[in-house]
Steps between C-alpha positions, in 0.01 A plus 500: 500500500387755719108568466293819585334417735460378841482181691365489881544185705353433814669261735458314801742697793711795194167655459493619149810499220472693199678519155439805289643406176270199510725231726892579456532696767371452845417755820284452831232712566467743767245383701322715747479244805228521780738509836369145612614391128857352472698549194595145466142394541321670217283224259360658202196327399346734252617743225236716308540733217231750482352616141408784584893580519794264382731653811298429768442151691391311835666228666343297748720391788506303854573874620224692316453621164695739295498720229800630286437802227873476326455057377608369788823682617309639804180401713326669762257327720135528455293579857303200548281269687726240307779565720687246604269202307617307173421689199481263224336692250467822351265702249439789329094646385604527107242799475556677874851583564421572828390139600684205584466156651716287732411141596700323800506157660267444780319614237392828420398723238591906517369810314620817520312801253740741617838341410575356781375789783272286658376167430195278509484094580267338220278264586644177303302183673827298473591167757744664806656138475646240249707169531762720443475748778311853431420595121665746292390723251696459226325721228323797425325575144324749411301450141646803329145470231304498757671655838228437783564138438792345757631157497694364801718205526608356878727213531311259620141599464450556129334824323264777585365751274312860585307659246490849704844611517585307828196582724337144482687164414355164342669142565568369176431118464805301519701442265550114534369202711863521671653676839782639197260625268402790753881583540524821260849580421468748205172694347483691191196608290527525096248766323425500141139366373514188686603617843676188743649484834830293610589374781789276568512250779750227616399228199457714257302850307106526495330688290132671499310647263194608713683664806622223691137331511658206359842401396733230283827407623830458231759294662893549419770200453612326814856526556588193637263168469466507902358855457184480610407932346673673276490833748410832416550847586465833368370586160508820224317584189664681239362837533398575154397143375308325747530148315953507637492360895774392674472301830788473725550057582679256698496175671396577779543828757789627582630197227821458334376531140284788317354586160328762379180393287394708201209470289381738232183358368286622877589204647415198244879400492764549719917443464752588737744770423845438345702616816896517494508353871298300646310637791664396845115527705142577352453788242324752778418809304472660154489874456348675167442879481297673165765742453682215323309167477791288358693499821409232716718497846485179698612364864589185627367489828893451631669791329541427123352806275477457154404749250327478117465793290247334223239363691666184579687331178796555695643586841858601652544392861624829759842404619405691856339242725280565793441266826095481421299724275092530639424768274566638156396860311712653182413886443618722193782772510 
């Protein structure tokens, strides 16, 4: 059944696919390369839909970032100082369409008031080094009640927040007692009259209800008894009901075995989604948009896509497989 609407994927050496009726059929995008850039080495690390207009969207890339105006058949290359680092994370200002963010590995935090004319390098006071090589940022937020506050999520080095639009950053504490608990995979923020931030991290999701001063960890089943985390990934909240969350599980990373965890009571209780195959690596990404909150689109981190169109009861798997999906956005018609 072919859906209106449409389904970008971005993947590790295709650059981005996309499916306009909503996953049956599939075309590359035209990708406006840098001339050091090959073709064949393009790794999409970051899709962003802006709300200030459905169409439009950045993708963060090993070449650079990019924007496309038409949902992802087409994407032009933004001037940056970004060129040529890992982009692993994208954002739009929800109240000035003329500012975005970009966070790389290394890691980094951009601004640019001017969509993307010139730029600015935010002071973020995050570690330049990690067990695991040089951090990434791995999400942007920006509180859409209250838009001068910023959260920040690097992987490994936990979460920073700035209450002045971007100009000066805080270290929040950490999130646990252990090396992991610092290693932010996903970040969302639920409003409403109790306000909370998530963040997901290898063993499991966290959740704050002062601003990331303090946090409580909710750990998912292991898949096998040697397991020694139930590893997690990306996360979504149900754009019009911020009690529905999904978070994107495995065993371990990349993993041969993925769920997708729903809860809709905030977070009390969790159960993993009825899926018609299982997934072949860790569930990567989920992708929600307001223009129609019952359609959930997920990614296993090694190509599957599966797609539910009432907010997770139920879920068809895409019969087009990709090689290995880092990013995920679905944009109206």
């Amino acid at each position: 059944m072919a859906h209106n609407f449409t389904i970008c994927v971005g993947t590790v050496g295709a650059g981005v696919w996309f499916s306009p009726d909503g996953g049956d059929h599939w075309r590359r995008s035209k990708m406006n390369l840098p001339f050091h850039a090959e073709p064949g080495e393009i790794q999409i690390r970051s899709l962003a839909v802006s709300p200030h207009n459905p169409h439009h969207l950045l993708a963060g890339s090993e070449a650079g970032l990019y924007r496309s105006e038409d949902n992802g058949a087409t994407w032009n290359l933004v001037d940056s100082p970004m060129d040529g680092q890992q982009i692993w994370s994208t954002s739009w200002h929800p109240s000035e369409p003329a500012t975005i963010f970009a966070g790389t590995k290394a890691p980094n935090v951009y601004r640019s008031k001017d969509a993307g004319r010139s730029w600015e390098k935010l002071d973020v006071p995050m570690a330049r080094e990690c067990f695991a090589g040089a951090p990434k940022v791995t999400n942007i937020i920006v509180d859409q009640t209250d838009p001068r506050t910023i959260f920040v999520g690097v992987e490994i080095d936990g979460v920073f927040r700035s209450r002045d639009g971007g100009d000066s950053w805080t270290r929040l504490p950490p999130l646990g007692d252990k090396m992991l608990n610092q290693d932010v995979h996903g970040l969302a923020r639920a409003n409403g009259p109790f306000p909370r931030l998530f963040a997901t991290t290898p063993d499991g999701i966290w959740t704050s209800a002062d601003d990331g001063e303090s946090w409580s960890l909710h750990g998912f089943p292991k898949f096998a008894e040697r397991d020694t985390i139930s590893y997690c990934r990306g996360m979504t909240i149900k754009p019009d009901d911020p009690n529905v969350m999904f978070v994107g599980n495995g065993d371990f990373i990349p993993g041969k075995r993925g769920a997708i965890q729903r809860t809709t009571d905030g977070g009390k209780t969790w159960s993993a989604c009825q899926l018609p195959v299982e997934p072949n690596s860790v569930v990567y990404w989920l992708a929600t948009h307001p223009a129609d909150p019952n359609v959930v689109v997920a990614n296993s981190l090694h190509g599957y896509v599966y797609t539910s169109t009432d907010a997770g009861e139920t879920w068809t798997k895409n019969r087009r497989e990709f090689g290995e999906i880092r990013a995920l956005a679905w944009v109206p018609n």
